[in-house]
C-alpha positions as CSV (number, residue, x, y, z in Angstrom):
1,X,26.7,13.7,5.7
2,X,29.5,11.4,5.3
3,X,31.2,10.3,1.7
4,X,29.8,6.9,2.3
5,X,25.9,8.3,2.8
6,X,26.6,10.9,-0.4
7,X,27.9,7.9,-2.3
8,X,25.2,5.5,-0.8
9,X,22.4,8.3,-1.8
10,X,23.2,8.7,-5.2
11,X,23.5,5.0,-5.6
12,X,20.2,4.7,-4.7
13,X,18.9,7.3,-6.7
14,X,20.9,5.9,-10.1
15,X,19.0,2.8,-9.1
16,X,15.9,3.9,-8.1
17,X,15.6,5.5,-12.0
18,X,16.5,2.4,-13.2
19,X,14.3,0.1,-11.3
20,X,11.4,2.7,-11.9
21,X,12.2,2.7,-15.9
22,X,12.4,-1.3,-16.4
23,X,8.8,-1.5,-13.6
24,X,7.2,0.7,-16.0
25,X,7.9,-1.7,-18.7
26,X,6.5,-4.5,-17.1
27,X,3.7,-2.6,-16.4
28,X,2.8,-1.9,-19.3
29,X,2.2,-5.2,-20.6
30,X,-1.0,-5.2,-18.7
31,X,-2.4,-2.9,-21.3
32,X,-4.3,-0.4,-18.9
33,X,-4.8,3.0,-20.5
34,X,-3.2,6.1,-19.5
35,X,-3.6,6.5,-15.7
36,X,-2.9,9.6,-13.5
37,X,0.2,9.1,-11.7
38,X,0.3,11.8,-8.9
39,X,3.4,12.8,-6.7
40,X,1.5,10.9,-3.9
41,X,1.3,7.4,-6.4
42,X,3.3,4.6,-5.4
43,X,6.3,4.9,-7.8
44,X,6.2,2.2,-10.5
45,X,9.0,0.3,-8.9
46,X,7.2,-0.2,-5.7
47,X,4.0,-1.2,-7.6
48,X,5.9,-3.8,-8.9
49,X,7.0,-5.5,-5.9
50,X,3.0,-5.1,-4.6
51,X,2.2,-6.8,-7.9
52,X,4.7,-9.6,-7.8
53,X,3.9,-10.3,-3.9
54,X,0.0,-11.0,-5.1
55,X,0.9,-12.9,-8.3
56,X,3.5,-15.1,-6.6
57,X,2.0,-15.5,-3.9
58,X,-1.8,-15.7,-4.8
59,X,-2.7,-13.2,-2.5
60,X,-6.4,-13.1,-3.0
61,X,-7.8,-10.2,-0.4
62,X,-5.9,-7.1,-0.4
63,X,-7.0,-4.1,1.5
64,X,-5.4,-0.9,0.9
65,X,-5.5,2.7,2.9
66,X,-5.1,5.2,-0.3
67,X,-6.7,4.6,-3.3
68,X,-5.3,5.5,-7.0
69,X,-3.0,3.8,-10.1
70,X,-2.0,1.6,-7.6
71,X,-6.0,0.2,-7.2
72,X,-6.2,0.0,-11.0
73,X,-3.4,-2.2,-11.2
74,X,-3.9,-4.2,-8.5
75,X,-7.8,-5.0,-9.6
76,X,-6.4,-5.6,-13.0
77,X,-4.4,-8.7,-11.4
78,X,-6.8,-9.6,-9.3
79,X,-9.1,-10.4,-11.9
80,X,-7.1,-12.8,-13.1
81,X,-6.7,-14.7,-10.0
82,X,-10.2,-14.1,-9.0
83,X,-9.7,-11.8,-5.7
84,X,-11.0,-9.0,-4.1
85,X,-9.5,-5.7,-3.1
86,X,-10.9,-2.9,-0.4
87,X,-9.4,0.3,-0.9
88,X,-10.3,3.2,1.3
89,X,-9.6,6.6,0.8
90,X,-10.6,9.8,2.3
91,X,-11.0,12.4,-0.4
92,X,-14.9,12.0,-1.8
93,X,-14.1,13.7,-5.1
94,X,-11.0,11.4,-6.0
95,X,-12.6,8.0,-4.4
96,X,-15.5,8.6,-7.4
97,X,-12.6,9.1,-10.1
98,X,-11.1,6.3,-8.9
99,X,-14.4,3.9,-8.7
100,X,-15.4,5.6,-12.1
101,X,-12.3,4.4,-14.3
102,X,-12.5,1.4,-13.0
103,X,-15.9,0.6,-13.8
104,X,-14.7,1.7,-17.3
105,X,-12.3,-1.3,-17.2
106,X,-14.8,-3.3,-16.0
107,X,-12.3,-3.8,-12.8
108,X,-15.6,-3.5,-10.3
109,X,-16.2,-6.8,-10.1
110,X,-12.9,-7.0,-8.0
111,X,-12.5,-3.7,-6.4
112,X,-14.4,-1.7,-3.5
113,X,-13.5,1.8,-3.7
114,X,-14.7,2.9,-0.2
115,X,-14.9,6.5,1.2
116,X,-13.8,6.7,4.4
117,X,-13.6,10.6,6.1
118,X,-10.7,11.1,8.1
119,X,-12.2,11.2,11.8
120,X,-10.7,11.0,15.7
121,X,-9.5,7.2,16.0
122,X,-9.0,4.7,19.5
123,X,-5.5,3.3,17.8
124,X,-3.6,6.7,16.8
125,X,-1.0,8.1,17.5
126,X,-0.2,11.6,19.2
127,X,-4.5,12.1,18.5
128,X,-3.8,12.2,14.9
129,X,-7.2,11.2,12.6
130,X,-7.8,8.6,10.5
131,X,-10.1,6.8,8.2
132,X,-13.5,6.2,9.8
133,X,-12.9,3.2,12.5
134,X,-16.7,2.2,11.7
135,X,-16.7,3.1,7.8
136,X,-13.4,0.1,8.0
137,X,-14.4,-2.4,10.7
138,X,-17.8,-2.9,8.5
139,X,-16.3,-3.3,5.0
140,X,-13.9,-5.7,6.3
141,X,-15.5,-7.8,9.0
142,X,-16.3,-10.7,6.8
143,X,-12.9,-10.7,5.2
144,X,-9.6,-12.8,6.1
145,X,-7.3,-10.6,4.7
146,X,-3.9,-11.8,3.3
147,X,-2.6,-8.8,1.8
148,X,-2.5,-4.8,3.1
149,X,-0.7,-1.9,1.7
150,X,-0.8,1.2,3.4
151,X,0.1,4.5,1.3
152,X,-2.4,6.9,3.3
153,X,-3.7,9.2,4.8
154,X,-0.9,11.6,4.1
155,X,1.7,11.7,6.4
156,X,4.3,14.4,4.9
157,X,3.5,17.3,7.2
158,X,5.1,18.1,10.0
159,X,3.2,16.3,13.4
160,X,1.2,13.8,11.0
161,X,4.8,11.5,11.0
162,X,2.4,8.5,12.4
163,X,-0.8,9.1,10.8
164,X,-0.3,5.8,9.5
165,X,0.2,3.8,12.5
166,X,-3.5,2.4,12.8
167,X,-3.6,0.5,9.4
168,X,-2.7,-2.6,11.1
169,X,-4.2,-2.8,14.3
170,X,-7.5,-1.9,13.3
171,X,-7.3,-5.1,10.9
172,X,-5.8,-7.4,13.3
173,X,-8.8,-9.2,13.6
174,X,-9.6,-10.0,10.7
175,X,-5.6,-10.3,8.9
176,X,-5.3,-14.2,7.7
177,X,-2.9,-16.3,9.4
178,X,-0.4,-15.9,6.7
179,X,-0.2,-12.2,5.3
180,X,1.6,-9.6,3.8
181,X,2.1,-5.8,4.5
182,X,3.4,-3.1,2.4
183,X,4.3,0.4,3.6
184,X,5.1,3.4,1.5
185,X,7.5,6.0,1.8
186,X,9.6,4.5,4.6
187,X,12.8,7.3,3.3
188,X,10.6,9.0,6.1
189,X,11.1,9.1,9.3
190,X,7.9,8.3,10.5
191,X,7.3,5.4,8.6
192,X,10.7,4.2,9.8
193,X,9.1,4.4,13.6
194,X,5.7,2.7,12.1
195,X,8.0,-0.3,10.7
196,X,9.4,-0.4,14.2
197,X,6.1,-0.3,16.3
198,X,4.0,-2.8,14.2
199,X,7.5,-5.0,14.2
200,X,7.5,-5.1,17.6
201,X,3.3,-5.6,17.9
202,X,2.9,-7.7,15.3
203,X,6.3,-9.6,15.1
204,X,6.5,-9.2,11.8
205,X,10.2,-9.0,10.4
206,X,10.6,-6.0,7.7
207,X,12.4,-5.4,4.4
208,X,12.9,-2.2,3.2
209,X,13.1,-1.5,-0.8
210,X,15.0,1.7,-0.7
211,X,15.5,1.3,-4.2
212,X,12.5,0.1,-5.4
213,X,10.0,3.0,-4.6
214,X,10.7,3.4,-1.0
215,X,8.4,0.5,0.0
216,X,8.7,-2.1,3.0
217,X,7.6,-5.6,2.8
218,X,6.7,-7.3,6.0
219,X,4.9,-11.2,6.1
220,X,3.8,-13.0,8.6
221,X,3.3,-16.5,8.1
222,X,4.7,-17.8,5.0
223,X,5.7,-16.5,1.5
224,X,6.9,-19.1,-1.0
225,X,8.4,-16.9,-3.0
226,X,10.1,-13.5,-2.8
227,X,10.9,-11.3,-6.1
């Protein structure tokens, strides 16, 4: 590693810590009680930018592939714009923890926390699984969906790099004409290639928040506002 990438990483890190500190401020003011923040949890810098894309830009149907904090929070906004989100996620036991809180928040109004097994899918990658194609075409087929973030399945072990991948196409159908994507943990390599396959598919032009959570935002269409 060079002096400029050692100096560039610990930039990033000193700024990452500070981005995460001043998100979780922010966050708080939405006065949600304590949630479980996991290592797998968007980091609360990266939920912000999530938050501030729907809020800015009225982004009224959000599906997500990994449910968690990030569902609470997102429901909790929602509700105040009067949209929806779809979140799928392929761990029964953790899918009915999720649904359950936020049933305690009276969030379900807003939210669909669906359980979706990790199967054989059409649109992977290298044969890797993903959430039930049948289980996700059904939820969403009467849905023009303006807003997706993709933080699952897991992707961290070695040979699951693109487990990601079918997120997109297998909403292309039904994706508005003017949306939004978020992807986790591009610091990986995988989701590096991902951002460059659906780029290239989709002709959606990316912007990676290396500092804020790890998180890319890609739109296609228009966004009046970026923050």
């Amino acid at each position: 590693m060079t002096v400029f990438n050692r100096i560039a990483t610990k930039w990033n890190r000193f700024a990452q810590r500070s981005n995460d500190t001043r998100a979780a401020v922010e966050l708080s003011r939405l006065n949600l009680p304590y949630l479980p923040w996991s290592d797998a949890s968007l980091l609360p810098s990266a939920l912000q930018v999530v938050l501030n894309e729907i809020e800015i830009n009225s982004r009224m149907t959000v599906v997500e592939f990994g449910s968690g904090v990030s569902t609470i929070y997102i429901a909790q906004i929602l509700s105040g714009l009067g949209g929806r989100i779809v979140s799928f996620e392929s761990d029964l036991e953790w899918a009915t923890f999720v649904h359950n809180r936020l049933a305690a928040l009276n969030l379900s109004e807003f939210v669909s926390v669906i359980h979706a097994p990790l199967r054989p899918c059409t649109l992977s990658k290298n044969g890797l699984q993903w959430y039930d194609q049948a289980i996700v075409t059904t939820a969403v087929q009467d849905l023009s969906v303006d807003c997706v973030v993709v933080d699952g399945p897991p992707a961290y072990k070695a040979g699951y790099e693109l487990a990601r991948y079918p997120a997109l196409p297998a909403l292309q159908a039904r994706l508005a004409q003017d949306y939004v994507v978020f992807l986790d943990d591009i610091h990986r390599l995988g989701e590096q290639e991902i951002l460059r396959l659906w780029a290239e598919r989709f002709g959606i032009k990316f912007l990676s928040h290396f500092s804020k959570g790890n998180i890319a935002r890609g739109v296609h269409g228009e966004a009046h506002f970026v923050v």
